[in-house]
C-alpha positions as CSV (number, residue, x, y, z in Angstrom):
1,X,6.8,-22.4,4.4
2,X,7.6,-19.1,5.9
3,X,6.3,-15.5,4.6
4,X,9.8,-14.7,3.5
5,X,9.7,-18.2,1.3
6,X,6.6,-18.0,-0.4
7,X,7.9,-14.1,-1.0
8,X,11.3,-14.9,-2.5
9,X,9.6,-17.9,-4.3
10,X,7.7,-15.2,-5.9
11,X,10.7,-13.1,-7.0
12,X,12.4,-16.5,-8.7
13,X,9.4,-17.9,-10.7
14,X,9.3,-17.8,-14.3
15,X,6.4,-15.6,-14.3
16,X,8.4,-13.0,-12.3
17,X,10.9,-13.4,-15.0
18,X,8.6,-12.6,-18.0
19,X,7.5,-9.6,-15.5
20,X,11.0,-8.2,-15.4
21,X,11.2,-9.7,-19.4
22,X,8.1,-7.2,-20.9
23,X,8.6,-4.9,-18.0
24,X,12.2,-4.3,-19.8
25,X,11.0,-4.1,-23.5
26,X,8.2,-1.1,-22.0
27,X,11.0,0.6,-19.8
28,X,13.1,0.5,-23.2
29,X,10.4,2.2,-25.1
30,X,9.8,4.5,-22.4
31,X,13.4,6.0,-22.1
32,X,13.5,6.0,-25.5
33,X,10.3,8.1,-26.2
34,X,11.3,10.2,-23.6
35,X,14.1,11.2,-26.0
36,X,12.0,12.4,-28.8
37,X,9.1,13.9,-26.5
38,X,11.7,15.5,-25.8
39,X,12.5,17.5,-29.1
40,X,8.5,19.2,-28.3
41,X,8.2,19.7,-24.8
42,X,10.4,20.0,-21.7
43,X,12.4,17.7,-19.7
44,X,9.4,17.2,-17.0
45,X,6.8,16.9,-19.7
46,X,8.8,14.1,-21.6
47,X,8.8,12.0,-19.1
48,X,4.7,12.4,-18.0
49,X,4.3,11.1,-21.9
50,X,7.1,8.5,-22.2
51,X,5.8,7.2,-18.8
52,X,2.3,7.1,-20.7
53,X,4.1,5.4,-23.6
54,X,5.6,2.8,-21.2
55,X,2.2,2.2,-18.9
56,X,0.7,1.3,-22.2
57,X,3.0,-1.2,-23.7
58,X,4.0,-2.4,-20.1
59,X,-0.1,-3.4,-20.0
60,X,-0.3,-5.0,-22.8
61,X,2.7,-7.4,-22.7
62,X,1.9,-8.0,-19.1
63,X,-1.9,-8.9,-20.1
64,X,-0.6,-11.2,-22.8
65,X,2.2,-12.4,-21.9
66,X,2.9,-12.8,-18.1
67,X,-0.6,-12.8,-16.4
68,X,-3.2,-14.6,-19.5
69,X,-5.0,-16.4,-17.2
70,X,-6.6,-13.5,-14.8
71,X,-10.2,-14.2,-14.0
72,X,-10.4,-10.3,-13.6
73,X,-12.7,-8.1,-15.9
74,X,-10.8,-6.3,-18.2
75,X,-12.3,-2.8,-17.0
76,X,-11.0,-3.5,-14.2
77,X,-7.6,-5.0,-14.9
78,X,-7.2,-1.2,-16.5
79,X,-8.3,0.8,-14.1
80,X,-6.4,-1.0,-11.4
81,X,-3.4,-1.2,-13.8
82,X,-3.3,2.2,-14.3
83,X,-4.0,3.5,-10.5
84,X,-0.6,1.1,-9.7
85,X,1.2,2.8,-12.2
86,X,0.0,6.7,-11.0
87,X,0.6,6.0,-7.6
88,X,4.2,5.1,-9.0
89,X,4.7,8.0,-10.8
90,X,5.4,11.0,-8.7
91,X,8.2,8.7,-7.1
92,X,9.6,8.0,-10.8
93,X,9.2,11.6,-11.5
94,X,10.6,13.3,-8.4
95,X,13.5,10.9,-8.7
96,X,14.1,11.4,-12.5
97,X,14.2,15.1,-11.9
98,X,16.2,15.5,-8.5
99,X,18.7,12.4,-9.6
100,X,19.4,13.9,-12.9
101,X,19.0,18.1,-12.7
102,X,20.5,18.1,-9.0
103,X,23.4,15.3,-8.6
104,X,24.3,13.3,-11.3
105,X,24.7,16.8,-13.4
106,X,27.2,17.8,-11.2
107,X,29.4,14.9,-12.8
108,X,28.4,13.9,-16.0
109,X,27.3,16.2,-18.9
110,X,23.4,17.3,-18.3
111,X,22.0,15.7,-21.1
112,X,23.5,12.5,-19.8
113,X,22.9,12.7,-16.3
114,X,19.0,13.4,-17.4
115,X,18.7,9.8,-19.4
116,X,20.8,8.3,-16.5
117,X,18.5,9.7,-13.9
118,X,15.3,8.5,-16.5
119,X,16.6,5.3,-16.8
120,X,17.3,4.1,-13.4
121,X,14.1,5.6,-11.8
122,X,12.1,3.8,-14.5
123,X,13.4,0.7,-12.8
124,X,12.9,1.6,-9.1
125,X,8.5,0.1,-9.0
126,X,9.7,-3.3,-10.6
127,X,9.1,-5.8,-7.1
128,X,6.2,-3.7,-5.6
129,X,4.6,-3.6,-8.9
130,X,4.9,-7.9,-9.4
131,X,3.1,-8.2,-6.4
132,X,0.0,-5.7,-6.9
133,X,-0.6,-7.0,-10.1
134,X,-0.3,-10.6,-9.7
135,X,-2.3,-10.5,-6.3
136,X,-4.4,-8.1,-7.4
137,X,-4.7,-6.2,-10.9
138,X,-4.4,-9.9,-12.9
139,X,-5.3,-12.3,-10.3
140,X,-6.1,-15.9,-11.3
141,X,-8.5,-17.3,-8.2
C-alpha cells in the first residue's frame, strides 16, 4: 500500500468520522460562544475565549469518544493537545479577522461577514489536526 493509501485510508475510517463528528459539536459551541463573548469584549477577544471554549469540549469528546484507547499519560495527552491547538490558533485568528473585517464585509453586512469569517476558519485545522492527535497526542502503540 502506497503513502497516499494508508493516508486517504486515514481520512475514510470511522474514527476519522467521529473526529469530524465531536470536532463539529466543539466548532458549534465555539461559534456560538463567540457570539455572547461577544456582548463583553471585542471581536478579537471573542474569539481567543470561544476558541478556549471549543479546545476544551473538542478534548474531551475526542478523549472519550474517538481516541479511548491511547496508551498516552493524560498529562501529556493535554499538554500536547493543547500545543496542537495554539499552534492552530494564530492561523484561525488571522483568518477570522482578515476574512471577515477586510473581504467578506465588503459584501455582506459586518456582523455577518464576522460569524461567516468565524465559522469557516474554525474548520480550516480539521485534517492536520486528525493526524497529530491520532499519531501523536492519543496514540494507541
Amino acid at each position: 500500500m502506497t503513502d497516499l493509501h494508508r493516508l486517504v485510508s486515514l481520512y475514510l475510517s470511522r474514527q476519522f468520522a467521529r473526529f469530524v463528528f465531536v470536532g463539529g459539536v466543539a466548532l458549534v459551541l465555539n461559534w456560538l460562544s463567540r457570539f455572547a463573548f461577544n456582548a463583553f469584549v471585542g471581536y478579537g477577544w471573542a474569539i481567543v475565549l470561544a476558541y478556549l471554549v471549543g479546545m476544551i469540549i473538542a478534548f474531551m469528546l475526542n478523549k472519550l469518544y474517538v481516541f479511548p484507547y491511547s496508551k498516552r499519560s493524560l498529562n501529556f495527552e493535554i499538554v500536547f493537545f493543547s500545543l496542537v491547538n495554539i499552534v492552530a490558533f494564530p492561523f484561525v485568528w488571522i483568518f477570522a479577522f482578515v476574512f471577515g473585517e477586510w473581504v467578506l464585509n465588503h459584501w455582506i453586512r459586518i456582523d455577518l461577514a464576522l460569524a461567516v469569517a468565524h465559522g469557516v476558519a474554525i474548520t480550516l485545522p480539521v485534517f492536520v489536526n486528525f493526524i497529530l492527535h491520532k499519531c501523536v497526542t492519543f496514540r494507541e502503540a
